[in-house]
C-alpha positions in Angstrom: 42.1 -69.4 256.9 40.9 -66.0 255.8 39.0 -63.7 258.8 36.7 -61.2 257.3 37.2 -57.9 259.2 34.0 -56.7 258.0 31.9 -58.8 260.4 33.8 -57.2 263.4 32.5 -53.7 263.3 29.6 -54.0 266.0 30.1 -51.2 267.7 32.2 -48.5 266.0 29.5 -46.2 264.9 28.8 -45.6 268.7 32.7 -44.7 268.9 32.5 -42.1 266.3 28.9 -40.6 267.4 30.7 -40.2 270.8 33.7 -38.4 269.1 31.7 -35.7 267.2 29.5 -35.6 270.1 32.8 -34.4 272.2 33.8 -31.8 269.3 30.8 -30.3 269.1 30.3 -30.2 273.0 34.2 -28.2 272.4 32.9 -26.0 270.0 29.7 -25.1 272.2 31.7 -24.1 275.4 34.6 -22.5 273.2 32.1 -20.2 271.8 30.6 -19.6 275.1 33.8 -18.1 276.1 34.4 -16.3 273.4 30.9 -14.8 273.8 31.7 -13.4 277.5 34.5 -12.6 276.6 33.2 -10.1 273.4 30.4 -8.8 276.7 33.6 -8.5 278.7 35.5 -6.2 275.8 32.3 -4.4 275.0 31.7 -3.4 278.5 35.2 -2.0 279.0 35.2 0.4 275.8 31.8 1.6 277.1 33.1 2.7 279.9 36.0 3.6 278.5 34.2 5.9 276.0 32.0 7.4 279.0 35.2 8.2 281.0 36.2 9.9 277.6 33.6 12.1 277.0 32.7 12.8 280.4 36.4 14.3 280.8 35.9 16.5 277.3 32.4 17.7 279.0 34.6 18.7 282.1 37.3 20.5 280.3 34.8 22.4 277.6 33.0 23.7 280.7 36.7 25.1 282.2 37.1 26.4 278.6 33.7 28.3 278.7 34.2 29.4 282.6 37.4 31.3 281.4 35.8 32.5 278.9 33.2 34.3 280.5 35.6 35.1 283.7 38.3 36.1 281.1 37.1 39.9 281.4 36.8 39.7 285.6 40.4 37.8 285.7 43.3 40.9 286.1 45.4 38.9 287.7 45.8 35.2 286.5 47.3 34.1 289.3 44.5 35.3 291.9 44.1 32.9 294.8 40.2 33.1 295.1 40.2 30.9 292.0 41.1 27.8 293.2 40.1 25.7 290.5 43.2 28.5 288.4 46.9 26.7 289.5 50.4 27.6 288.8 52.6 24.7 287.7 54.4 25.1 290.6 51.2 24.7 293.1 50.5 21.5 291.9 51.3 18.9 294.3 53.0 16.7 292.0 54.4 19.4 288.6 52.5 18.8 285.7 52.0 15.0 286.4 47.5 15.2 285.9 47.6 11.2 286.4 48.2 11.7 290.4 45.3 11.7 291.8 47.0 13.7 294.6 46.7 16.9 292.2 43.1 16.1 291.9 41.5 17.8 295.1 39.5 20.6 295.7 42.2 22.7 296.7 43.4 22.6 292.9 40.4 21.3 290.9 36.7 21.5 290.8 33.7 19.6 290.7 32.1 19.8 287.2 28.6 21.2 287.4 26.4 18.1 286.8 28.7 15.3 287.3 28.2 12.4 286.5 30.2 9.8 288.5 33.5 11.6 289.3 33.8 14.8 286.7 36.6 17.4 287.4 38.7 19.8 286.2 41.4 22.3 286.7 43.6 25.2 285.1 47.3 25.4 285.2 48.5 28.9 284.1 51.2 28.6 281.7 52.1 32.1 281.5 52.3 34.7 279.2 53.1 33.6 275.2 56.9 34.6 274.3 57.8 37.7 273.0 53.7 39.1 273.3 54.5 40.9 276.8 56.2 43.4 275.5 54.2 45.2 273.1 52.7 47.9 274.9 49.9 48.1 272.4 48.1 45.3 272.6 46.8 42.9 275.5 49.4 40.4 276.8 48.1 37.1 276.0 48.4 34.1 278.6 48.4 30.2 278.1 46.5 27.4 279.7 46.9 24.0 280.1 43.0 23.2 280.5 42.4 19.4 282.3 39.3 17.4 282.4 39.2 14.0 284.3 36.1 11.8 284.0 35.4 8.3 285.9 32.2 6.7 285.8 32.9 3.8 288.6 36.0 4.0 290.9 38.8 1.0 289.8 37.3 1.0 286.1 40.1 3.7 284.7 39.7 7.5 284.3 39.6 9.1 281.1 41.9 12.5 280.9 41.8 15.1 278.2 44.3 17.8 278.2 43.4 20.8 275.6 45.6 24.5 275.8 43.6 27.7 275.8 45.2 31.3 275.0 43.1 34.6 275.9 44.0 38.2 275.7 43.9 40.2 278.8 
């Protein structure tokens, strides 16, 4: 006796609807995650890039500050400059990531901040083998530092540029 197969197939068309009806429910929430987590990635580098250019805005302004102070500065390690610091004032040597260096006994606040905008001046000292020609100025270095963060937790952005001026 010879059973047809054929005849027994009520049914299986509601077994493979259900099937692609699970991938495509897969697919849906896969791409939902990978959706919040592009908003997620997006949201970070804004930040990021805020932090960024709000610590270049900081440190340009310390670049133009010594530049028009340059004339008034005779000695470059005056103490009424607070925001001017020796390496060896910093609380923690040459280590700008502390944020125990970051106060306002060594830094200052940037003059429209936005969020948490600093900066400060390390004096470097004078450039090698310029002190001792008597004819010209003496020229001094800088380690200029900006430090930019928009919310607190979210990462700070730091940008470190050198500065040299005759004096």
């Amino acid at each position: 006796m010879k059973i047809n197969m054929l005849v027994k197939e009520d049914g299986s068309m509601l077994i493979v609807a259900l099937i692609l009806l699970v991938l495509l429910t897969l697919m849906g929430i896969s791409a939902t995650t990978l959706t919040d987590i592009e908003l997620q990635i997006a949201g970070n580098e804004m930040v990021s890039r805020a932090n960024f250019y709000n610590a270049e805005a900081a440190a340009m302004e310390n670049i133009q500050l010594l530049a028009n102070t340059g004339e008034a500065i005779t000695d470059p390690t005056d103490p009424s400059m607070p925001w001017l610091n020796l390496e060896s004032e910093l609380p923690v040597p040459n280590d700008i990531t502390d944020p125990v260096n970051w106060t306002d006994a060594n830094s200052r606040v940037a003059s429209d901040p936005n969020g948490d905008q600093r900066f400060m001046t390390v004096f470097e000292g004078v450039i090698a083998g310029d002190s001792l020609d008597m004819t010209r100025s003496r020229i001094y270095t800088y380690r200029v530092v900006g430090k930019g963060e928009i919310n607190p937790g979210q990462g700070i952005g730091l940008v470190e540029m050198g500065f040299r001026m005759p004096f």
